[in-house]
VMD Tcl script that draws the C-alpha trace (Angstrom):
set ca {
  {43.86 95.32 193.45}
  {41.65 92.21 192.58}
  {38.23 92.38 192.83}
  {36.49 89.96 194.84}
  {33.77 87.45 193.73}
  {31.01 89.59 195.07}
  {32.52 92.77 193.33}
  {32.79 90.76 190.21}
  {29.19 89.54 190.52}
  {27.89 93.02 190.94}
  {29.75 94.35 188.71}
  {28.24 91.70 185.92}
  {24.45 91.80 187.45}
  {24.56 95.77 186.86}
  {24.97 94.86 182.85}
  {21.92 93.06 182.85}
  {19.19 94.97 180.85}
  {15.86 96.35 182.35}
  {13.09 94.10 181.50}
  {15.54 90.85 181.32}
  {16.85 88.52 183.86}
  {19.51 85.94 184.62}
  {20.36 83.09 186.73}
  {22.40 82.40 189.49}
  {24.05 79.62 187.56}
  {24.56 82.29 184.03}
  {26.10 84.20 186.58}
  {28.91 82.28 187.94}
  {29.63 80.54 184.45}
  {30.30 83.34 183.13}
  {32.85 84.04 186.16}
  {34.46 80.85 185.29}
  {33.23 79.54 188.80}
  {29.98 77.30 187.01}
  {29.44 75.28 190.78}
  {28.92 78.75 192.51}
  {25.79 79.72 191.69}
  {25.06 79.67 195.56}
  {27.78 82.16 195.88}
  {26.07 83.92 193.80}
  {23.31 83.69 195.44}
  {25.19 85.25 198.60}
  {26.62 87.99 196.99}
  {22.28 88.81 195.67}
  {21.63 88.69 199.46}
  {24.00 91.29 200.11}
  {23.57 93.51 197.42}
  {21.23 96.14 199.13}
  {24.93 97.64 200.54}
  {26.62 97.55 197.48}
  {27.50 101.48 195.91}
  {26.15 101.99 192.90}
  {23.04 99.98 193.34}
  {22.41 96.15 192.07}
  {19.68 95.19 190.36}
  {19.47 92.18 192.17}
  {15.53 91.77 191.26}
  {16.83 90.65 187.82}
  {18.48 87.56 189.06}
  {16.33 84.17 189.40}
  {17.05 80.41 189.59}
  {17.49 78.13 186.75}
  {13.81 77.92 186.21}
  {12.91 81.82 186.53}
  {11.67 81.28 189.96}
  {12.30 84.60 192.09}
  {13.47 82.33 194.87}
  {15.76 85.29 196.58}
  {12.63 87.52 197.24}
  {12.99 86.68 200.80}
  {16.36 88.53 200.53}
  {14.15 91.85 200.09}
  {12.76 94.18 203.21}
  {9.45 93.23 201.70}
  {9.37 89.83 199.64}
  {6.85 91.17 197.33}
  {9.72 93.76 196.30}
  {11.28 91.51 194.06}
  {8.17 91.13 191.84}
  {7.31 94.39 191.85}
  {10.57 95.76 190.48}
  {10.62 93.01 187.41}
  {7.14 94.40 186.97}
  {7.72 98.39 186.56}
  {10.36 96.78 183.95}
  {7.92 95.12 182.29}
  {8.72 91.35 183.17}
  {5.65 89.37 184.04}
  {5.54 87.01 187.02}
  {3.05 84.62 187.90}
  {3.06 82.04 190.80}
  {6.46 83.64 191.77}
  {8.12 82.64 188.09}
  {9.21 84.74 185.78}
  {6.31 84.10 182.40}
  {8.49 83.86 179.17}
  {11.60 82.93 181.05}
  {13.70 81.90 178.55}
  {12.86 84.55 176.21}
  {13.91 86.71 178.99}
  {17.22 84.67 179.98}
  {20.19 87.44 179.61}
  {23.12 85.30 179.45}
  {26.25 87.12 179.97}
  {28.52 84.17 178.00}
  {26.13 84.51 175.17}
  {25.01 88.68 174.98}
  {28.80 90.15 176.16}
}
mol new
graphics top color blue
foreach p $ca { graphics top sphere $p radius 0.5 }
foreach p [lrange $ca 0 end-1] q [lrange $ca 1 end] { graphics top cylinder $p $q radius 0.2 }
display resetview
């Protein structure tokens, strides 16, 4: 059976590491869908019923902004989870973005 795009998304957001994030736009590149990234962004918002979890905290926009923390029960969730992992956030932005960056084209 073929996966759907939000499978597939999960499926790729669960490889990012701990203390590293992506973008919506990495994301749906690397799906070979690169205008998608607000599908993407979709699938992030409906994560919280996916089995096994998604880290969906890990994915940002194009500039590291945590832009889908509204997505959250608590918007302040989002931050906090990139925090116990160690990523710094300021101004809701991820600080050291693209040393951060996991892109799946270029780490898988």
């Amino acid at each position: 059976m073929e996966q759907s795009f939000y499978d597939q998304v999960f499926e790729l957001v669960r490889l990012i590491p701990k203390g590293r994030v992506s973008s919506y736009g990495a994301i749906a590149r690397s799906l070979g869908a690169g205008g998608s990234a607000r599908m993407v962004g979709y699938a992030m918002s409906n994560a919280g019923l996916a089995h096994p979890k998604v880290p969906a905290h890990r994915v940002v926009n194009s500039s590291g902004l945590l832009t889908g923390r509204f997505h959250f029960s608590d918007p302040n969730d989002m931050e906090r989870l990139l925090a116990e992992e160690g990523v710094r956030v300021k101004n809701d932005k991820v600080v050291d973005f693209k040393k951060l960056m996991w892109d799946p084209l270029q780490e898988l």
